[in-house]
C-alpha positions as CSV (number, residue, x, y, z in Angstrom):
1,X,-46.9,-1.4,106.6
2,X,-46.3,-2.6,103.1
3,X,-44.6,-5.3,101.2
4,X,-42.3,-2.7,99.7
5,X,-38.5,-1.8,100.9
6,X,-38.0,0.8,103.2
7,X,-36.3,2.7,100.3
8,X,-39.2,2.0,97.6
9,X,-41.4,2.4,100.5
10,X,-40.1,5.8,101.0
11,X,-40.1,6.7,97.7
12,X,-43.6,5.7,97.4
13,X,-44.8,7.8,100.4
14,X,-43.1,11.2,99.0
15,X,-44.6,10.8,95.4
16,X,-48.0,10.3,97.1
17,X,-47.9,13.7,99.6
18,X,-46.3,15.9,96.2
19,X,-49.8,14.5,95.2
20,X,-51.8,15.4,97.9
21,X,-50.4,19.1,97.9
22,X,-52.5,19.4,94.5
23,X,-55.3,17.3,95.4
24,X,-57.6,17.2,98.9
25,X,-58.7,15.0,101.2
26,X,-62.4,14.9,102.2
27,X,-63.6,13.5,105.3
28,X,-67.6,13.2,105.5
29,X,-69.3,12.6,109.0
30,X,-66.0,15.2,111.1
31,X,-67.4,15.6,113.6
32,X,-68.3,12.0,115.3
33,X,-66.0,10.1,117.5
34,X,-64.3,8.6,114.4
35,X,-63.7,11.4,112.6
36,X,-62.3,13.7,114.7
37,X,-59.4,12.0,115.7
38,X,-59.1,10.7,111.7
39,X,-59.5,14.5,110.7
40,X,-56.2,15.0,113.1
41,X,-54.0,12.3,112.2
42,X,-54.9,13.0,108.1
43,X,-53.2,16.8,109.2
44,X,-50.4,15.8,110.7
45,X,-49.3,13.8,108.0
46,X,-50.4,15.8,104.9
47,X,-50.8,19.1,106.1
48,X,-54.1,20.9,107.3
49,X,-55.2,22.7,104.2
50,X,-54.9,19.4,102.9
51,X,-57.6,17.5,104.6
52,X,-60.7,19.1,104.3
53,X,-63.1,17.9,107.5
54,X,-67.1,18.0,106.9
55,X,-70.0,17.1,108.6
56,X,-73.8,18.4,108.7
57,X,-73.3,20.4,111.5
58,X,-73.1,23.8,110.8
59,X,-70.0,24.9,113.5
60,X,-66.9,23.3,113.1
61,X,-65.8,21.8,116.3
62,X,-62.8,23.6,117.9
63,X,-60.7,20.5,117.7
64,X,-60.6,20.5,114.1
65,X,-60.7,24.1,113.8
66,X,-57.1,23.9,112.4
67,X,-58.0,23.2,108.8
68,X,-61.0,23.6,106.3
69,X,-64.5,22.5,107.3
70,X,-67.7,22.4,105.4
71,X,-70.6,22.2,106.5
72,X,-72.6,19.2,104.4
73,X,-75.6,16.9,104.8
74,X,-74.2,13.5,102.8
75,X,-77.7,12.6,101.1
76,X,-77.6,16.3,99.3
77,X,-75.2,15.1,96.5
78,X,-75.3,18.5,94.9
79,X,-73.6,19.8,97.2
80,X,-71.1,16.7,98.0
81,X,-70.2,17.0,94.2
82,X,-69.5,20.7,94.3
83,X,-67.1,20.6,97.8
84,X,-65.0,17.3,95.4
85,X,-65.5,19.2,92.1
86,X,-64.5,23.0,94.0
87,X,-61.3,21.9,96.0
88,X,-60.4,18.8,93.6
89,X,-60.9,16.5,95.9
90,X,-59.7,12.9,94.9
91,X,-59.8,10.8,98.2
92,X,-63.1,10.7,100.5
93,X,-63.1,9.1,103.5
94,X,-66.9,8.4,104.3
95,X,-67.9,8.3,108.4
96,X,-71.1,9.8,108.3
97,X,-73.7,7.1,109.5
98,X,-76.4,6.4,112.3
99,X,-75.3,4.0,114.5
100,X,-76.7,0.6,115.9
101,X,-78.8,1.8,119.5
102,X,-80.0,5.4,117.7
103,X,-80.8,3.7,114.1
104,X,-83.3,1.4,116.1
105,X,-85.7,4.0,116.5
106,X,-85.0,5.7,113.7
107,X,-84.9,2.6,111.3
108,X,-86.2,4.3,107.8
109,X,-84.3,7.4,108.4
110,X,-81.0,5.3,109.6
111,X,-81.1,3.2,105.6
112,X,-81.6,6.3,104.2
113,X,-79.1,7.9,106.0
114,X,-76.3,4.8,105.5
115,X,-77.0,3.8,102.3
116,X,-78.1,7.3,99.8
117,X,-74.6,8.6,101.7
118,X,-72.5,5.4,100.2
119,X,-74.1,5.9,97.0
120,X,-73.5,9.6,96.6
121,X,-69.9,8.9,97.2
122,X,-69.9,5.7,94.8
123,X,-71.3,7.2,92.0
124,X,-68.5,10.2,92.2
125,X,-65.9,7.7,92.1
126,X,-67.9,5.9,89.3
127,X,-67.7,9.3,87.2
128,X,-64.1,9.5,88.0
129,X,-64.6,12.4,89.8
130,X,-62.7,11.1,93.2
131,X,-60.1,8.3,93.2
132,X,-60.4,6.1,96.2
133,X,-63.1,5.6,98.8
134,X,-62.9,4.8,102.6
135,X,-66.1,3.3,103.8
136,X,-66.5,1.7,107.2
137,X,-68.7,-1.4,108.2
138,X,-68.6,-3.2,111.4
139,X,-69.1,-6.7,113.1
140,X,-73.0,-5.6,113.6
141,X,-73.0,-7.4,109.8
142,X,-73.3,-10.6,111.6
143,X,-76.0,-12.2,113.6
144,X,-76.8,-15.3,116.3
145,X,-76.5,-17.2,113.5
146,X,-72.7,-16.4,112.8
147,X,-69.6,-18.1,114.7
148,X,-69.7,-16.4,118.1
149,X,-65.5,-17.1,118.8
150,X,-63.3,-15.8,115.8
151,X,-65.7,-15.5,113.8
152,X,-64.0,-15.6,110.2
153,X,-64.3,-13.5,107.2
154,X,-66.2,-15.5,105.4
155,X,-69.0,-16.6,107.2
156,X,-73.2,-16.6,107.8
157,X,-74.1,-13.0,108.2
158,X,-77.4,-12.3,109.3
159,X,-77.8,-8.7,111.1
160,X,-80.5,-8.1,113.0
161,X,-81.0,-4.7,113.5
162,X,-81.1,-1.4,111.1
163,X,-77.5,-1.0,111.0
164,X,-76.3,-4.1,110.3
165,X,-78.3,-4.6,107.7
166,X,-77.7,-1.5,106.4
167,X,-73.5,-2.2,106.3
168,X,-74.1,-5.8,105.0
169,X,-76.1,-4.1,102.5
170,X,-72.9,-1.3,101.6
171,X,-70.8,-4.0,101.4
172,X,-72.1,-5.7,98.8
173,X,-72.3,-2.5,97.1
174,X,-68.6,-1.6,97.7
175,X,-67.4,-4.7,96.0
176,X,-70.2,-4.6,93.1
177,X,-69.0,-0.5,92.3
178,X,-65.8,-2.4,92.8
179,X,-66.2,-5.3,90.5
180,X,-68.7,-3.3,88.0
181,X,-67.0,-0.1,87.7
182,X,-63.2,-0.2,88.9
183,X,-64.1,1.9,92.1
184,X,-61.2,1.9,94.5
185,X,-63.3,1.2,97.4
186,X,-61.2,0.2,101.0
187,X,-63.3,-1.1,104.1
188,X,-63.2,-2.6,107.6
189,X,-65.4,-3.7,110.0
190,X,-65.2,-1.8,113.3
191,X,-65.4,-3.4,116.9
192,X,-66.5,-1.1,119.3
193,X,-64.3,2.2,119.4
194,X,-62.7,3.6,122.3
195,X,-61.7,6.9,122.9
196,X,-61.7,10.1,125.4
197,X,-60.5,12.2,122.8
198,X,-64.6,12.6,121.4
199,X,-68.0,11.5,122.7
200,X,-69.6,8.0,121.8
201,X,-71.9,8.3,119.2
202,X,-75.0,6.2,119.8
203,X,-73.8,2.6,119.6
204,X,-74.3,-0.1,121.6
205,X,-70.4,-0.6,122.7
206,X,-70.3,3.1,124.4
207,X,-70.6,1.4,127.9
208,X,-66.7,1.1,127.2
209,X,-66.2,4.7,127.0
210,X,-68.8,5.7,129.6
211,X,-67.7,4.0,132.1
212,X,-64.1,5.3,132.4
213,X,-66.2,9.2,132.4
214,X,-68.1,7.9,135.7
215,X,-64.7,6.4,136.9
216,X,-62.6,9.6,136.8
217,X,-65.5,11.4,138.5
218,X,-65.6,8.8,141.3
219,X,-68.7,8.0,140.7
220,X,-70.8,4.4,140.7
221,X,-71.6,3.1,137.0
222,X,-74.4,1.2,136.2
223,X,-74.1,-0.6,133.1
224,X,-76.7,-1.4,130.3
225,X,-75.5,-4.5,129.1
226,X,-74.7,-8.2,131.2
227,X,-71.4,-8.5,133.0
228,X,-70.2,-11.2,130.8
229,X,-70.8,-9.8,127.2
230,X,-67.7,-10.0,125.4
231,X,-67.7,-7.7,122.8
232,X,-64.6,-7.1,120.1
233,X,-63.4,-3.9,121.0
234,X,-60.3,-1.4,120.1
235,X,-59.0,1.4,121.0
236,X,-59.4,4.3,118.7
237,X,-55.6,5.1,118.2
238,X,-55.0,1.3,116.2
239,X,-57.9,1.8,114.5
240,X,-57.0,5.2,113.3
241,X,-53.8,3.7,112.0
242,X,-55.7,0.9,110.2
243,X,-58.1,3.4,108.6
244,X,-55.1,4.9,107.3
245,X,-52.8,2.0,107.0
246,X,-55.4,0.2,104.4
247,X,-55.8,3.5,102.0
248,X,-52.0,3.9,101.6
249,X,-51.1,0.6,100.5
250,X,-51.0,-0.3,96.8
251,X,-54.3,-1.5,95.5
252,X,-52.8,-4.3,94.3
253,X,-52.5,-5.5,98.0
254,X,-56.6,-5.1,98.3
255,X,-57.9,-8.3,97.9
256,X,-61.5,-8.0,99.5
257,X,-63.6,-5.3,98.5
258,X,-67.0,-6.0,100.5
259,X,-64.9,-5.4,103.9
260,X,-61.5,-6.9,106.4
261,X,-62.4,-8.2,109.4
262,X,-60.3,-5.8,112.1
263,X,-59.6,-7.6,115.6
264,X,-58.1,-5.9,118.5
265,X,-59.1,-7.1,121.7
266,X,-62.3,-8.8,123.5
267,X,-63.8,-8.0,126.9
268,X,-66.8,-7.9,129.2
269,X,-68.0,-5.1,131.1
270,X,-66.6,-7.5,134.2
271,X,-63.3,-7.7,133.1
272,X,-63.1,-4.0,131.9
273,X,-64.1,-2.8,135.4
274,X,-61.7,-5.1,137.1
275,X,-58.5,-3.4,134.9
276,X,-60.3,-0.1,135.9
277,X,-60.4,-1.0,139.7
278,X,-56.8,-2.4,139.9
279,X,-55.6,0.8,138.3
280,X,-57.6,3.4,140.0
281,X,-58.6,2.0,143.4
282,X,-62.0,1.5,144.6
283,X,-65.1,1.4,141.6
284,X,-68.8,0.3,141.9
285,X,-70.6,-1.2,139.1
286,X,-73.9,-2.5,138.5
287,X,-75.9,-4.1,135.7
288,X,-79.2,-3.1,134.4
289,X,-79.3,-4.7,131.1
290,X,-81.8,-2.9,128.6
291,X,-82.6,-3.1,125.0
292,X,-78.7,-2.9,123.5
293,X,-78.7,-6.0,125.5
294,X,-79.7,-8.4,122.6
295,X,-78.1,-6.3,120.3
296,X,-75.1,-7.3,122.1
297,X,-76.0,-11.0,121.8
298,X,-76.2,-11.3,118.3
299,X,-72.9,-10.2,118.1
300,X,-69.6,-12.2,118.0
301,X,-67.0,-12.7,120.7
302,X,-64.1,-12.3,118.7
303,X,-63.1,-12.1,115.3
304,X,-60.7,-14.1,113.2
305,X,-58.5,-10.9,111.3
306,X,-55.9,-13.0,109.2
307,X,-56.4,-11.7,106.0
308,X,-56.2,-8.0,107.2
309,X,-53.0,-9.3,108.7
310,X,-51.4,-11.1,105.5
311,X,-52.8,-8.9,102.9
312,X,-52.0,-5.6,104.3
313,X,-49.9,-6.4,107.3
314,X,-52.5,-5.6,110.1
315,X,-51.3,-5.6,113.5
316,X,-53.3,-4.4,116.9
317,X,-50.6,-2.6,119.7
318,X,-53.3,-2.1,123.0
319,X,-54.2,-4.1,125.0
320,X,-56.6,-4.4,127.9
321,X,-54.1,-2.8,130.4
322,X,-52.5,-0.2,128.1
323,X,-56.2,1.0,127.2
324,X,-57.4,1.4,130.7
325,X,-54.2,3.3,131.6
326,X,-54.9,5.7,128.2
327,X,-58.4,6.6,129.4
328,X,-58.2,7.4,132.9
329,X,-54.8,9.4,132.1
330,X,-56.7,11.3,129.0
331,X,-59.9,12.2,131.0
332,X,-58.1,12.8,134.1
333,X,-56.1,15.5,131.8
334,X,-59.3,16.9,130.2
């Protein structure tokens, strides 16, 4: 995971959980696909009265119901500031956000959503009232005009809907807090997600989840977007264990403070149904493509992840065949 030894590694890890016993955890946005299965890992490894899990709804979910929850809306800073300043909270993991096929028709309410969120959260860390900051983007920060195949770091970015522009907007405001202030700031940018541990939340890559729900229940699936849009994709256990990965490592080994590109796989609906049919026997799909369809288009193929991979030792583990298997087996089991 680190440049360290396994010894200093070790060391490191033990000084850093004596810690967290004195100091929380706050994740913001719980409940979502994201940040239930975040809220999870963060428990296993640091205790469950460590990690406190938040979200504006007002019942905790039951799968989380193992630990502290709070209920909080994100733009109320008052009451973000008294949860970190209450329960001395020092790390903040920041999920809560409206994603790309919802914030299209709620565009205002989507950059005030994203971006007074960020800001609450920057401005704690710029009082030195938290330590360190996890903030996700995603690869809706680029646009037609970006490489479509690996698309690099560095690169043209020109989103084209509400939440890309709203991300591209965060991170230049992670790296300025960053630059400006000293804020310890961490970010990637998501591919589409993948999980059957919690519901899709609105973007325009949840074919990829719903499609395995209409699988298991033998039924047809007709799919919203073309048969041959390859989309960047992962599944939601590697990117779990980057969110993590990139927080634990010294800050030394942060070089880019805007956000990492994160690569795991690329697909198309065709190919994902194919893996789906050879593993489960006979499966119908059909296209209908509507409006996430040229949302879909403006985004890349794949994405070029090489400096995740050198400056904090990024790896993907699933593949295509792997990830298919995981999702029939987990909804089958549910």
């Amino acid at each position: 995971m680190t440049n360290l030894s396994f010894d200093d590694y070790f060391i490191s890890k033990v000084i850093f959980v004596e810690t967290l016993a004195m100091s929380k955890i706050l994740v913001i946005g719980a409940c979502g696909q994201i940040g239930i299965e975040l809220v999870l890992e963060l428990r296993k490894l640091y205790g469950s009265q460590t990690v406190l899990a938040s979200d504006i709804k007002d019942i905790c979910p039951k799968a989380i119901a193992n630990g502290p929850y709070h209920s909080l809306d994100i733009m109320d800073n008052n009451r973000l500031e008294s949860i970190v300043e209450d329960h001395d909270v020092k790390q903040v993991y920041l999920l809560a956000a409206l994603l790309s096929a919802t914030a299209e028709s709620k565009p205002r309410f989507a950059w005030d959503l994203n971006m007074e969120g960020l800001f609450n959260v920057l401005e704690l860390a710029k009082n030195n009232k938290i330590n360190k900051i996890f903030w996700p983007s995603s690869i809706a920060v680029f646009g037609s005009n970006s490489p479509m195949n690996q698309t690099p770091q560095h690169t043209t970015m020109e989103p084209s809907t509400v939440y890309g522009i709203s991300k591209l907007a965060g991170e230049r405001w992670c790296e300025y807090y960053h630059n400006k202030y000293g804020v310890d700031v961490r970010s990637i940018r998501y591919p589409g997600l993948i999980s059957y541990k919690s519901a899709p939340g609105g973007g325009t890559t949840d074919y990829a989840v719903d499609i395995f729900v209409k699988a298991v229940a033998d039924e047809a699936y007709t799919c919203y977007l073309s048969e041959d849009t390859k989309l960047p994709m992962m599944y939601m256990s590697d990117a779990i264990r980057a969110t993590i990965e990139i927080m634990e490592v010294p800050t030394s080994q942060i070089k880019i403070r805007s956000s990492y590109n994160l690569a795991g796989l690329s697909f198309n609906p065709k190919e994902l149904a194919t893996e789906i049919e050879k593993q489960r026997g006979d499966f119908k799909i059909t296209y209908a493509p509507d409006f996430r369809q040229s949302i879909a288009d403006s985004w890349p193929n794949s994405i070029d992840d090489k400096y995740a991979q050198t400056d904090w030792n990024w790896e993907n583990r699933i593949n295509l065949k792997t990830l298919v298997s995981e999702m029939l087996h987990g909804l089958s089991e549910d």
